[in-house]
C-alpha positions in Angstrom: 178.8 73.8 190.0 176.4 71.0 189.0 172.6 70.9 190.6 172.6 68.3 193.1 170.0 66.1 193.9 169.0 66.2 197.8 168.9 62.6 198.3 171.9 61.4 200.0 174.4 58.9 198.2 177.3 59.0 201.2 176.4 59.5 204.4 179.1 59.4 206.8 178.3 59.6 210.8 180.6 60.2 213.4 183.5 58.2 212.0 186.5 57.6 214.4 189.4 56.2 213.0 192.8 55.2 214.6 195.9 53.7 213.6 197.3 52.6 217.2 197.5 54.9 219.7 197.4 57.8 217.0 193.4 58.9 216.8 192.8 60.1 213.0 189.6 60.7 212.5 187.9 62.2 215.7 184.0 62.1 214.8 184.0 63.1 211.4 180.2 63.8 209.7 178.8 64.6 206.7 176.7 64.0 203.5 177.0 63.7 200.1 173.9 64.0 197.7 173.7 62.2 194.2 175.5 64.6 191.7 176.7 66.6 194.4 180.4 68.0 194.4 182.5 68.4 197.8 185.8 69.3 198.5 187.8 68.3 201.7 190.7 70.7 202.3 193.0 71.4 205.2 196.6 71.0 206.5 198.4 67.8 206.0 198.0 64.8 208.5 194.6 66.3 208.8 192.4 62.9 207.9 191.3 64.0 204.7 193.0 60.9 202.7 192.1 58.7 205.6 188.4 59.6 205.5 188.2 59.0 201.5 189.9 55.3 202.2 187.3 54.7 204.6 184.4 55.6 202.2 185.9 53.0 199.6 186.5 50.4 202.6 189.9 50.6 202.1 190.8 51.2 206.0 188.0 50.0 208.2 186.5 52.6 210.8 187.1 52.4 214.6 183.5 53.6 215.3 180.4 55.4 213.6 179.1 54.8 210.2 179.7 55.0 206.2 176.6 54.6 204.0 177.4 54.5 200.2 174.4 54.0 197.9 173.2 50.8 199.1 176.0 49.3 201.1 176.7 50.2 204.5 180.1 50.2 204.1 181.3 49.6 207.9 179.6 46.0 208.1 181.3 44.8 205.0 183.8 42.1 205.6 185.1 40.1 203.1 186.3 40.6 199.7 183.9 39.7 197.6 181.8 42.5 199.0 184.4 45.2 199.1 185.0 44.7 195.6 180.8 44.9 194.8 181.1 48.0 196.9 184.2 49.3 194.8 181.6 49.1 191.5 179.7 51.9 193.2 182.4 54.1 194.6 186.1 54.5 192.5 189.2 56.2 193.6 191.6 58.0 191.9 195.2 58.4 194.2 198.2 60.7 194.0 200.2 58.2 193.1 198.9 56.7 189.0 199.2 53.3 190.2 199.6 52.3 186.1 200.6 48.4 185.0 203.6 49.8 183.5 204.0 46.9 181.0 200.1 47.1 179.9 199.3 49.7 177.7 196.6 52.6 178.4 194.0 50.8 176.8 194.9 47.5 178.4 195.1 49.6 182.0 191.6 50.7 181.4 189.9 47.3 180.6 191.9 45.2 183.4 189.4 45.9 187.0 186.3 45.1 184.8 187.6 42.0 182.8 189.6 40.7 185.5 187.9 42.0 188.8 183.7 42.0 187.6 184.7 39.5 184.8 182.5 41.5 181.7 183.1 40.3 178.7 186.1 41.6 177.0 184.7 43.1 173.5 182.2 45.3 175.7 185.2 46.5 178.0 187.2 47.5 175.0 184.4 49.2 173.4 183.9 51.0 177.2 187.9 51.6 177.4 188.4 53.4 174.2 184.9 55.5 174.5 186.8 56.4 178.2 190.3 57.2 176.5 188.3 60.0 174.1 186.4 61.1 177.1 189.7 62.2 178.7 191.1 63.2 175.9 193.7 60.6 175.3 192.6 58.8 172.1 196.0 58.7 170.3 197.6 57.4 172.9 195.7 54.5 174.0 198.4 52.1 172.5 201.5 53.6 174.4 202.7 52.5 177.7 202.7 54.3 181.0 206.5 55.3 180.5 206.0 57.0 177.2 203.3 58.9 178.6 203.5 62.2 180.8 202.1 62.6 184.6 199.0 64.3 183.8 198.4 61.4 180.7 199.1 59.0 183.1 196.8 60.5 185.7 194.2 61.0 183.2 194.1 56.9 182.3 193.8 56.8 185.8 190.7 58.6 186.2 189.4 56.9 182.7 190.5 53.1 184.5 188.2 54.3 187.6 185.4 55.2 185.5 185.8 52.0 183.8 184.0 50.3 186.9 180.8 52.5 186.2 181.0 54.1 189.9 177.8 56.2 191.1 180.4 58.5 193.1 184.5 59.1 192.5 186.7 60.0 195.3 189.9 61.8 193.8 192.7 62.0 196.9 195.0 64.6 196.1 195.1 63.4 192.0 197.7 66.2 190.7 199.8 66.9 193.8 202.5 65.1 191.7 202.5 67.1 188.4 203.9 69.6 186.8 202.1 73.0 186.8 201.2 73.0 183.4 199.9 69.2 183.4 197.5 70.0 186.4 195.1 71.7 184.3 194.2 68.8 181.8 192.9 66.7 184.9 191.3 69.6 186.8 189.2 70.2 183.3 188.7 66.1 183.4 187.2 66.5 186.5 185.3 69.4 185.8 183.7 67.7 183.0 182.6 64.2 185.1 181.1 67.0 187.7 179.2 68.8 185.1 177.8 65.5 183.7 176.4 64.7 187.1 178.6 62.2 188.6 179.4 62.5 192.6 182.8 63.7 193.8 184.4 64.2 196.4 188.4 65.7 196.4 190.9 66.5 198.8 193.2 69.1 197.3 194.9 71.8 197.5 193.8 73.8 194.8 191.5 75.8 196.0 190.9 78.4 192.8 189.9 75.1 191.6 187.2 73.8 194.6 185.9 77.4 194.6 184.9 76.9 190.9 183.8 73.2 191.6 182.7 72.7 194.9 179.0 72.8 196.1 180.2 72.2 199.6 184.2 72.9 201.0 184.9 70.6 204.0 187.9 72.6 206.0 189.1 69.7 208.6 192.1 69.9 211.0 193.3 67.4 213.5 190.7 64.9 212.7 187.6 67.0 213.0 185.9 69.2 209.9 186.6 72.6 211.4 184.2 74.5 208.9 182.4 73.5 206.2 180.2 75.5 203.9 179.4 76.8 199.8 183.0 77.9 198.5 182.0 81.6 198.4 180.9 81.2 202.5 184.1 79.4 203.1 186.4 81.0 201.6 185.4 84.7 202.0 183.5 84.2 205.0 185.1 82.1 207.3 183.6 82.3 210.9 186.3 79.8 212.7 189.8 81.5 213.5 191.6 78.2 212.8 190.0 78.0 209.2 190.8 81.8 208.2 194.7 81.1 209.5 194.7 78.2 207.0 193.2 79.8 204.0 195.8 83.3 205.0 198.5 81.3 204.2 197.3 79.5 201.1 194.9 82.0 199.2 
């Protein structure tokens, strides 16, 4: 666990968010500090990937409030600001999302060439420094195809950082690997937390947001049930609903 910094960098206040009828979020709270480390965990259909979209501006908010660094993230409307807002907060997704006919390197460079349009010898320079940071030098010539799902998801994470986020949201990242893949990005991960940067995950790895976390979210049905250190959570749980959860996943 990394020493946070108490000053806030996402500050979230009773968010409500619906799709139609269907309410998803039901007055969610919380903060974040810089360098702080949270994980969101709970049943499916619970909000959690719905709540990190909403932090990234991705789905806008029904009512409440989303403060990220500087940018209050609720009043932003058009794209130009979304995408200056995306240059302080990155997502990684379940799904890679890779350019299959781009190679890593190429996947890397394209947000800051083509979406902040940065010069392209100081993106490459960035991109391969990334590549080694996740641990994916020799392969930053190969395509997404000749590449396995934890590589993959691993240029995924290095194509986020490429942006230069102040905080990285990571929705579920190895829900689609293998066993033995999920390791190499949990250690990524681990790395970026140790180094300072802000995260917050959804997952269901719990071993791993015991080991991680500085704060574990537990929501369910739109609501954060529980929240507290790891250790608290997890051994402690004071709310019936959360200790029926964690029974049937620890």
């Amino acid at each position: 666990m990394t020493q946070a910094t108490t000053e806030p960098i996402v500050i979230i206040r009773d968010v409500h968010q619906s799709f139609g009828n269907v309410e998803v979020l039901k007055g969610v709270s919380l903060e974040v500090p810089k360098g702080g480390v949270i994980c969101i965990i709970g049943p499916s259909g619970s909000g959690k990937s719905t709540l990190l979209r909403c932090i990234n501006g991705l789905v806008p908010i029904s009512r409440g409030s989303i403060r990220v660094a500087n940018f209050d993230v609720h009043s932003l409307r058009t794209d130009q600001e979304k995408i200056a807002l995306r240059k302080e907060v990155s997502m990684v997704f379940q799904q890679y999302n890779l350019f299959p006919h781009k190679t890593a390197l190429e996947n890397v460079m394209m947000a800051p060439v083509h979406v902040l349009k940065e010069g392209k010898d100081e993106v490459h320079t960035r991109a391969v420094a990334l590549l080694k940071k996740v641990g994916l030098s020799a392969k930053q010539d190969a395509y997404p195809g000749e590449l396995s799902g934890g590589q993959q998801q691993r240029v995924a994470i290095a194509r986020s950082l490429a942006m230069r986020p102040e905080v990285m949201l990571f929705d579920e990242v190895t829900a689609a690997l293998d066993p033995e893949t999920v390791k190499e990005v949990l250690n990524t991960i681990q790395e970026l937390a140790q180094e300072g940067m802000t995260c917050i995950l959804v997952t269901h790895e719990m071993r791993f947001a015991r080991e991680i976390a500085d704060e574990v979210y537990f929501t369910d049905g739109g609501v954060i049930v529980e929240s507290g250190p790891p250790a608290e959570l997890f051994d402690r749980a004071t709310k019936e609903r959360t200790r029926a959860f964690l029974s049937q996943i620890l």
